[in-house]
C-alpha positions in Angstrom: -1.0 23.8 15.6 2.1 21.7 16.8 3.8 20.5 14.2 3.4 16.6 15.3 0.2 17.3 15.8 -0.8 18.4 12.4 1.5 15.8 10.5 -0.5 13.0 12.8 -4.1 14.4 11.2 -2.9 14.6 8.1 -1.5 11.1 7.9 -4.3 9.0 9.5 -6.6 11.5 6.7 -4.0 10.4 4.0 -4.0 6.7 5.0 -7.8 6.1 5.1 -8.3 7.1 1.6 -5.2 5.6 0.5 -5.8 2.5 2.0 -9.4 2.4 1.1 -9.1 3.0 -2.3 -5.8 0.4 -2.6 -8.2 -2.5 -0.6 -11.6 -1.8 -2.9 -9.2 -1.9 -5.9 -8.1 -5.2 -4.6 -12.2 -7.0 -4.2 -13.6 -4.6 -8.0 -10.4 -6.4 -9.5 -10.9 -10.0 -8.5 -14.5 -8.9 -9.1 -13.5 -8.2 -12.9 -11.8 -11.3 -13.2 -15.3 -13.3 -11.8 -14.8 -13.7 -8.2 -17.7 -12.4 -6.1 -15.8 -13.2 -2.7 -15.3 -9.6 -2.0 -18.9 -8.1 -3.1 -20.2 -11.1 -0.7 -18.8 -10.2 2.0 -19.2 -6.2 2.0 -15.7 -5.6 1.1 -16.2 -4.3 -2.4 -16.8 -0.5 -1.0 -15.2 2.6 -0.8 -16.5 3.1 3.3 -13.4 3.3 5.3 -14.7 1.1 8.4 -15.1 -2.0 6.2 -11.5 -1.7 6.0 -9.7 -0.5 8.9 -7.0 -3.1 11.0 -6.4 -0.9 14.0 -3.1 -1.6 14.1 -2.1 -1.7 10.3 -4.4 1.3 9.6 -4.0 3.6 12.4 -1.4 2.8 15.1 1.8 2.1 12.9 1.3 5.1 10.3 1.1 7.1 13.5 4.3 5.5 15.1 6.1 6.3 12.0 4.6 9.6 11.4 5.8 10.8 15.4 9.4 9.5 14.8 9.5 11.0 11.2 9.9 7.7 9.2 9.0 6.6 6.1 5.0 6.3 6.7 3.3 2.2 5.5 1.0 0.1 6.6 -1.9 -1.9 5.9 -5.4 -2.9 5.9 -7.8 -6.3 6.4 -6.7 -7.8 3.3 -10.0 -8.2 0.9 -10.9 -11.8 1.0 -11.2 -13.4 -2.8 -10.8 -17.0 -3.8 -7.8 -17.4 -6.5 -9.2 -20.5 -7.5 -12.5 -18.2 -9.3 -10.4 -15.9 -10.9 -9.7 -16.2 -14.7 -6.2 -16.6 -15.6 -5.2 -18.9 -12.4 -2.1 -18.1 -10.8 -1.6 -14.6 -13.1 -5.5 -13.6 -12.3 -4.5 -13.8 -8.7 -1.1 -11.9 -9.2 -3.4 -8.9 -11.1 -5.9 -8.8 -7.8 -2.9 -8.3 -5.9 -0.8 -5.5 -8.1 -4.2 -3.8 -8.0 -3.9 -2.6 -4.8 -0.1 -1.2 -4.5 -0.8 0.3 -8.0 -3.3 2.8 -7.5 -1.2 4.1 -4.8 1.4 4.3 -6.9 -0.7 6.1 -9.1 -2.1 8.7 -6.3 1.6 9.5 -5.5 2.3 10.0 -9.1 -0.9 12.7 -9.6 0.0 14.4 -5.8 3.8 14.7 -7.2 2.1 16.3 -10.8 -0.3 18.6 -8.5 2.8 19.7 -6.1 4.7 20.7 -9.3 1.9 22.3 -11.7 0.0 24.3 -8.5 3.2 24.7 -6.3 3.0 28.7 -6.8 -0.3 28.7 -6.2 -0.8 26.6 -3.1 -0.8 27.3 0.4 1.4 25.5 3.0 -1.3 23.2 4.6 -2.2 22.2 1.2 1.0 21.6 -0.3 2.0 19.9 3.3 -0.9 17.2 2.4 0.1 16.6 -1.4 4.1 16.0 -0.3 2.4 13.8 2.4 0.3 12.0 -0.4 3.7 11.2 -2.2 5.3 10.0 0.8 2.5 7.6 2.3 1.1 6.4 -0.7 4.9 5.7 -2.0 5.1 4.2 1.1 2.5 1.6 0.6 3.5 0.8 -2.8 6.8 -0.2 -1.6 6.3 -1.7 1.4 3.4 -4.1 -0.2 5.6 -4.9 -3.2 7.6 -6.8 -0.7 7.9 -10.4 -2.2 7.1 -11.5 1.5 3.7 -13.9 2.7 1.1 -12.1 2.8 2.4 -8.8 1.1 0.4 -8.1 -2.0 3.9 -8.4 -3.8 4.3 -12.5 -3.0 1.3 -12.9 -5.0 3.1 -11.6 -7.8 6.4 -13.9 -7.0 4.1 -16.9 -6.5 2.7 -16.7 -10.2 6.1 -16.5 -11.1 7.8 -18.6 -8.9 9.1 -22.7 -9.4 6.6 -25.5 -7.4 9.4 -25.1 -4.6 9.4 -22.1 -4.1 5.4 -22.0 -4.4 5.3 -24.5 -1.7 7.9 -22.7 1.0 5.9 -20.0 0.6 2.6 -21.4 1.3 4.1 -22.8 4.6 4.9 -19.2 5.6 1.4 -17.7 4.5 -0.2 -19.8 7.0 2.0 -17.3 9.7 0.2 -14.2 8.2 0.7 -10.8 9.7 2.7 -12.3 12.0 6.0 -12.3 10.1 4.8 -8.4 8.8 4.8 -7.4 12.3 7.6 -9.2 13.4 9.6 -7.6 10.1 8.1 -4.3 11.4 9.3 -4.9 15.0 12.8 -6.7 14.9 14.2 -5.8 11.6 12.0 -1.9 11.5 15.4 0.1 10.5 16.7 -2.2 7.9 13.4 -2.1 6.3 13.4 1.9 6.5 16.4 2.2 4.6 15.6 -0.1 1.9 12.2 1.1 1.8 13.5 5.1 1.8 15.9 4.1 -0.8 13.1 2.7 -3.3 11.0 6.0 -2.4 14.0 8.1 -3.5 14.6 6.5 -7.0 10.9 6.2 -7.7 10.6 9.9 -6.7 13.6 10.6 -9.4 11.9 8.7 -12.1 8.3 11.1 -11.5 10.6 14.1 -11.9 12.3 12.8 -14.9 9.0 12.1 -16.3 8.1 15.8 -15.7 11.1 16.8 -16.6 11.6 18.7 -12.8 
């Protein structure tokens, strides 16, 4: 099988349980903090379609997979209302970190199955594990961005001053707008930063395993 070809199949396979798993984290944490929205609205589920954003999902993983970048995207962000959570501001700021943290966490048990089974494992499956690390490092970072409506301004807006709060409300209201215009005008800026955070948190999982 071309070699494109098989790192395309792989990725979209990757990203669907990735991205599943990081948006049904997102609706059973607000759930656990007493917000219903999610469970409502058919979001608090583990079924891929309830999920998918064509473009988010599919289409940029793809893109990045063909031209060998580092592999993100997204999904239809879980609804939830942060005024039913418990804890306010921080109960919001824990429904978003819920998401980018269990991909951090699948990339850390992919790195710890690449370097206890690596003698044992044959190319196609150790191709799909160094994948694993890659995307799902790749979503933790890229949501982390402090940007409206990345998981990771939910975490700056608990933290943040009224001003700030406020500035940042104003550009919420643009959505995925300024994520695909970040993807589209500023695409290999954002790789490097985003390759350079893979790097170091790649260096701390094999300091941790002492590898």
């Amino acid at each position: 099988m071309d070699d494109v070809v098989l790192r395309v199949i792989v990725t979209v396979g990757v990203v669907l349980v990735s991205m599943t798993i990081h948006e049904a984290m997102h609706g059973f944490m607000a759930h656990w903090l007493g917000d219903d929205t999610a469970k409502d609205e058919g979001r608090l589920t583990l079924n891929p379609i309830k999920h998918i954003d064509p473009f988010l999902t599919i289409l940029l993983p793809v893109m990045l997979a063909v031209v060998g970048g580092p592999i993100f995207g997204g999904a239809k962000p879980v609804p939830f209302n942060p005024a039913r959570v418990r804890y306010e501001e921080f109960g919001a700021a824990l429904v978003a970190l819920a998401g980018p943290l269990v991909n951090l966490l699948f990339a850390f048990l992919s790195f710890v199955a690449l370097v206890l089974l690596d003698p044992a494992l044959g190319s196609l499956t150790g191709y799909i594990l160094s994948l694993a690390v890659q995307i799902n490092l790749g979503f933790f970072v890229f949501n982390m961005l402090p940007i409206p409506p990345l998981d990771g301004s939910r975490v700056l807006y608990a933290l943040a001053p009224e001003f700030i709060r406020r500035a940042m409300e104003v550009f919420e209201q643009a959505g995925l707008l300024i994520v695909f215009a970040l993807v589209l005008f500023a695409g290999s800026f954002l790789g490097s930063i985003m390759t350079s955070a893979i790097d170091a948190i790649l260096g701390v999982f094999r300091l941790l395993l002492g590898v």
